[in-house]
C-alpha positions as CSV (number, residue, x, y, z in Angstrom):
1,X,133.3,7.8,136.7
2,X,129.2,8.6,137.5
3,X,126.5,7.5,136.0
4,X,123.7,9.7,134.9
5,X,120.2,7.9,135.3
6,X,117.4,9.9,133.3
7,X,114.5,10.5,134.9
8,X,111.6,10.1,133.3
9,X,108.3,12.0,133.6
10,X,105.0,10.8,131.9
11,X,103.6,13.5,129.8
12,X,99.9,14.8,130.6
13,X,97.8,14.2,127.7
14,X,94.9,16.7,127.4
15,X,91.8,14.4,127.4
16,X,92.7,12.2,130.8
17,X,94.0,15.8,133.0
18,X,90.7,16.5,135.1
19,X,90.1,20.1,136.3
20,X,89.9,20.5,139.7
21,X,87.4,20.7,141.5
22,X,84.8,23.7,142.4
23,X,82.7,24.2,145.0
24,X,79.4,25.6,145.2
25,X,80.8,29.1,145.9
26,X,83.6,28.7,143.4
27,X,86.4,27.7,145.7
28,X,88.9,25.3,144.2
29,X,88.9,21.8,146.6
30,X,92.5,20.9,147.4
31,X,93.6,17.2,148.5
32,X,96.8,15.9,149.3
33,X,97.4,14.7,145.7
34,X,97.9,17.9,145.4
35,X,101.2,18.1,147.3
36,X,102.8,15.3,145.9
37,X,105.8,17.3,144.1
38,X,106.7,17.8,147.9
39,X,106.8,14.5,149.5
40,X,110.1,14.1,149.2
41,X,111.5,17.2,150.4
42,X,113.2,17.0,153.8
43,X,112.4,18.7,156.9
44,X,113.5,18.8,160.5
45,X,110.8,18.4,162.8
46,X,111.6,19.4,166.3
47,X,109.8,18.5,169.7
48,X,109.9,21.0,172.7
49,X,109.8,19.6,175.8
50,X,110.5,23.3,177.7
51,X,112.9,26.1,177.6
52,X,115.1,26.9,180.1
53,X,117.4,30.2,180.2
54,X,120.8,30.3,182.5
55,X,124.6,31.6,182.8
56,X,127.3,30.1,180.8
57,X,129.4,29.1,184.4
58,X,126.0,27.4,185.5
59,X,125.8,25.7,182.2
60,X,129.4,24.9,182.3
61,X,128.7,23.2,186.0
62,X,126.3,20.7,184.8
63,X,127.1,17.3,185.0
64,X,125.5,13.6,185.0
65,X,121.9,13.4,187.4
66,X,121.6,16.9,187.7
67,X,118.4,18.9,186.6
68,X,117.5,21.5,184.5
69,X,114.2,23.0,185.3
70,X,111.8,24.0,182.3
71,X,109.2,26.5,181.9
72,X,106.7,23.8,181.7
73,X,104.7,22.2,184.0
74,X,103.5,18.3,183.7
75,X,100.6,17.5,181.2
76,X,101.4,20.8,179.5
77,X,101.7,20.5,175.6
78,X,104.9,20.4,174.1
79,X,105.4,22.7,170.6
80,X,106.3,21.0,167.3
81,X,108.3,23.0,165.0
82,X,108.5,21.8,161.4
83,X,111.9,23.7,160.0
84,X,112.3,26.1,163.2
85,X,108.4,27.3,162.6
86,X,105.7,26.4,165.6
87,X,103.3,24.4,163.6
88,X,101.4,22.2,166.7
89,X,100.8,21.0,169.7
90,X,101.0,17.5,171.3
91,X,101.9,15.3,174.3
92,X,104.6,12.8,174.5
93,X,103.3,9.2,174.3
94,X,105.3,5.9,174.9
95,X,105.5,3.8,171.7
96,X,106.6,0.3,172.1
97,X,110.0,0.9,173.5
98,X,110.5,4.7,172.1
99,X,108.8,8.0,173.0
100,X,106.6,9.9,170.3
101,X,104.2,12.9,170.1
102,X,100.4,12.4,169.5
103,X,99.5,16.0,168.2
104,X,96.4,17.6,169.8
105,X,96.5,21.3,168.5
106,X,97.3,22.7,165.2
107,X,98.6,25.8,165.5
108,X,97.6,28.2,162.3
109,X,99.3,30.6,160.7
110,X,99.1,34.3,162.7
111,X,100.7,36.2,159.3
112,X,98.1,34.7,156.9
């Protein structure tokens, strides 16, 4: 047997909703309070070291020590995909004991 838990939402009262804000020219100023109905929503964020193309029987061949060359050289940006979708650039940095990405290069939207 589940148990439902009700979720609940507190209502907007009229008076304490503010507008948002205008600019000079009109424009509506957006924050990141406004994203907050999608803070929770998962995504898969991927790294890109390099690419590399080659034959299945290579592939196949490929064992412990060997290496795979990229099409990257060293200090070259990595991309960042955000759900399969280039959305930056960045290097690879050494954190504590782990490796992460410091990005350097947002990378905007070409279809907008």
């Amino acid at each position: 047997m589940t148990q439902s838990t009700d979720v609940q939402l507190p209502e907007l009262d009229a008076e304490t909703k503010m507008p948002p804000e205008q600019s000079a020219d009109g424009e509506i100023k957006r924050t990141a309070s406004d994203l907050e109905a999608v803070f929770d929503v998962p995504v898969n964020v991927s790294a890109v070291l390099g690419k590399s193309t080659m034959e299945v029987s290579k592939l196949l061949k490929l064992g412990r020590g060997m290496v795979v060359e990229l099409d990257r050289k060293i200090g070259e940006a990595i991309d960042i995909y955000v759900n399969d979708r280039l959305v930056a650039r960045g290097e690879v940095v050494l954190v504590e004991d782990r490796l992460g990405i410091t990005m350097t290069e947002i990378v905007k939207d070409e279809r907008a």
